[in-house]
N, C-alpha and C positions, 0 to 999 in steps of 0.2 A: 429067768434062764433062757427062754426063747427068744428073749425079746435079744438078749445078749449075742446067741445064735443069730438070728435074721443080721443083726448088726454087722457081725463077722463074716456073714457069706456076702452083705452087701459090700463092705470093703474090699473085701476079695476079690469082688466084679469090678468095683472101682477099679483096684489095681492091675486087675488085669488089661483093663480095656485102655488104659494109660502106658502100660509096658507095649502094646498091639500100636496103640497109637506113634508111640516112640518109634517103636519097628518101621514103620510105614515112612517115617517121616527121614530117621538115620538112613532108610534105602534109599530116597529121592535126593537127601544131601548128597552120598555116595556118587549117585547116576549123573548129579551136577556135576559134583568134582573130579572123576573120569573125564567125562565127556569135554569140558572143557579142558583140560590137560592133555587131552587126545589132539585136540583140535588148533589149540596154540602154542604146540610144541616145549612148554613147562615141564622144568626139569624133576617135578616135584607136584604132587597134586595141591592146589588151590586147601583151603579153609572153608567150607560154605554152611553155611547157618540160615535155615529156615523158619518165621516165627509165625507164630499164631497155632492155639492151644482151643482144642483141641486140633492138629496138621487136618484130618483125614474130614473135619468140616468143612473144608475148603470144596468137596466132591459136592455138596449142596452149595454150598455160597457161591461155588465158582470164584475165589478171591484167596490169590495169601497175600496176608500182610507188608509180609516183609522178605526179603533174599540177599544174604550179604555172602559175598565173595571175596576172600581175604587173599593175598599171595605176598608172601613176607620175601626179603634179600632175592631180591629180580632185579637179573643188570639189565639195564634198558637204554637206549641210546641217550647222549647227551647227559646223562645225570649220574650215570653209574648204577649202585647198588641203592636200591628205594624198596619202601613197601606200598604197596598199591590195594585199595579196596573198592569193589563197586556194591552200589546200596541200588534196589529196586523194591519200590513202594506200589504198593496193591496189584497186584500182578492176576492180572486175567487167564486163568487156567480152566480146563476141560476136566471131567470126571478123571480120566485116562490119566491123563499126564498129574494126574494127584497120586495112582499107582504107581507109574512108571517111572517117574521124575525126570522124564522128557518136555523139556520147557520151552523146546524151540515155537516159536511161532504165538506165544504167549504174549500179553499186551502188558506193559507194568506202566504206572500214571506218572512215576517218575523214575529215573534213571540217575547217580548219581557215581560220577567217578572222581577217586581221588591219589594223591600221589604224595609219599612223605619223604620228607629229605631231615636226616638227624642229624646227630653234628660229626657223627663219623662219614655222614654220604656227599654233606657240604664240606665237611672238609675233606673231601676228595677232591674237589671240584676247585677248592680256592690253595687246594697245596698245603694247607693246616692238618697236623695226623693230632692237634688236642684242642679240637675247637666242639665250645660249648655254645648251646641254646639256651637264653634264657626271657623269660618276659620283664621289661624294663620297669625298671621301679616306678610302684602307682599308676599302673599302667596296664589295665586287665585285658585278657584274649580278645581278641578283633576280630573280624572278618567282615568279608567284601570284596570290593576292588583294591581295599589298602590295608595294612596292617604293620605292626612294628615289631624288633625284635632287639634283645642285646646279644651280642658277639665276643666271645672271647679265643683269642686264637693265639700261637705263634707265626708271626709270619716268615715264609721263608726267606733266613738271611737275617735274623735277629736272634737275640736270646733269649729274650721277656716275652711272656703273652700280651699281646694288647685288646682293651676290652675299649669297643664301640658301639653305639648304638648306630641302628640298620633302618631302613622304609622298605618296607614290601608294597611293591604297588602292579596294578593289573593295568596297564593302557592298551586298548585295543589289544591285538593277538600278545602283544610283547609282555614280560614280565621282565621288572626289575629290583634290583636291591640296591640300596645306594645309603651308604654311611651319611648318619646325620649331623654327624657330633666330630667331624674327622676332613679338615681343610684337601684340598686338591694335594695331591702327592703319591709316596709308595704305600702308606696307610687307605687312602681314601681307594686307589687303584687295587688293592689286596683283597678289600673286601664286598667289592665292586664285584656285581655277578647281571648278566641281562640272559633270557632264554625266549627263543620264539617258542610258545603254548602250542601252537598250529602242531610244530616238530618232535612233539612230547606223544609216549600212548593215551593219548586222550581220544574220546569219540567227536570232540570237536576241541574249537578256543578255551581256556580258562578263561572261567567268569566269576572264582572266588578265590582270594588267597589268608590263609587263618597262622597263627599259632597257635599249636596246644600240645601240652606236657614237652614241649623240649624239642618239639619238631616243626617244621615251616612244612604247611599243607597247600597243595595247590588242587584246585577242585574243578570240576563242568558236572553241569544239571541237564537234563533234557526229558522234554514230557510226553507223553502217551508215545512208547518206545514200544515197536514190534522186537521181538527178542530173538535171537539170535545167537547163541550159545558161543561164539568167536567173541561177542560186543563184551564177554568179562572177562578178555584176556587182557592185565598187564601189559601187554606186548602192542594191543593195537594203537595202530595211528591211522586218524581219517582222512586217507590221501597220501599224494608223494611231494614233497617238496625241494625246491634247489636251494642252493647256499644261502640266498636272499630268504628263503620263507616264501617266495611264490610261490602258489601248486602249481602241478605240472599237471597241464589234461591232454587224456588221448585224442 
């Protein structure tokens, strides 16, 4: 019977110290996602998910895991309406800012931001309101500099959908998609898309382009990144560019 007791009061601590931990951890996501909604003008606060269990080990380790910042249907220039996610890996934090969830000034080993276009945000772009994503047959998810997709759309000024296959390719700053399967003409031009990366809210160049579940991802990485609570905005671009894609410097 005691022993039954000691069991039940240890669970109890367990749980409690699990519910404290949670607490701790729901406030610092909170303090993120304020903070940066304060700061890059989002209509809507952010998504942010902090991992590693127990949170509040972090005040000895000095390391969280992980920090994912999500901001779903954000219009952004050049693309329209996207979802945007930034991922930061091992994130160098102070005791303080394990309470607080003031992250500014925090070192994370890697920084990853990404950008989704689905087939309602691509067909925005290419004048399609029923264009689907799909992975081409025998042909599993990609990434890198290149990747592939299938295309079904109607284009504007037909009555049929027409279904093509696509090359997703990263050269230098440019991104392009270029039908593979679809000779020179109003078909091949339809679904023909180029985007300078530089002019996207990215922290720099795309240097990954993927599919996965139905969406064309364009991504940048960048390593031991002082953190800066503006750097998960959706919104940012590093630098001003002209029509060309130059930067403009002061």
């Amino acid at each position: 019977m005691k022993a039954l007791k000691a069991a039940g009061v240890a669970v109890g601590c367990v749980g409690a110290l699990w519910l404290a931990d949670s607490a701790v951890a729901m406030h610092a996501e909170h303090a993120v996602s304020e903070r940066v909604e304060e700061l890059t003008r989002l209509e809507t606060p952010p998504d942010v998910y902090i991992g590693g269990l127990p949170y509040v080990a972090a005040a000895v380790t000095g390391t969280v895991p992980l920090l994912e910042v999500r901001s779903s249907d954000v219009e952004v220039p050049q693309l329209g309406m996207v979802n945007a996610q930034t991922t930061l890996r091992d994130v160098r934090i102070t005791p303080q800012q394990v309470w607080t969830g003031d992250y500014d000034g925090a070192v994370a080993s890697t920084l990853s931001r990404s950008l989704s276009l689905d087939g309602v945000a691509l067909g925005r772009l290419l004048g399609m309101t029923d264009l689907n994503i799909n992975n081409p047959n025998n042909i599993s998810p990609s990434g890198g500099n290149s990747a592939e997709a299938e295309l079904t759309g109607t284009i504007p000024g037909d009555e049929l959908p027409t279904t093509v296959q696509v090359e997703l390719r990263l050269e230098g700053p440019m991104f392009y998609m270029r039908p593979i399967d679809a000779p020179e003409g109003h078909v091949h031009d339809a679904f023909y898309l180029e985007l300078d990366t530089r002019r996207l809210p990215l922290p720099a160049q795309a240097t990954k382009v993927s599919l996965r579940g139905g969406t064309i991802n364009v991504e940048v990485q960048r390593r031991n990144v002082e953190l800066h609570l503006d750097l998960l905005s959706p919104l940012e671009i590093d630098g001003d560019y002209d029509k060309d894609g130059k930067q403009i410097t002061s």
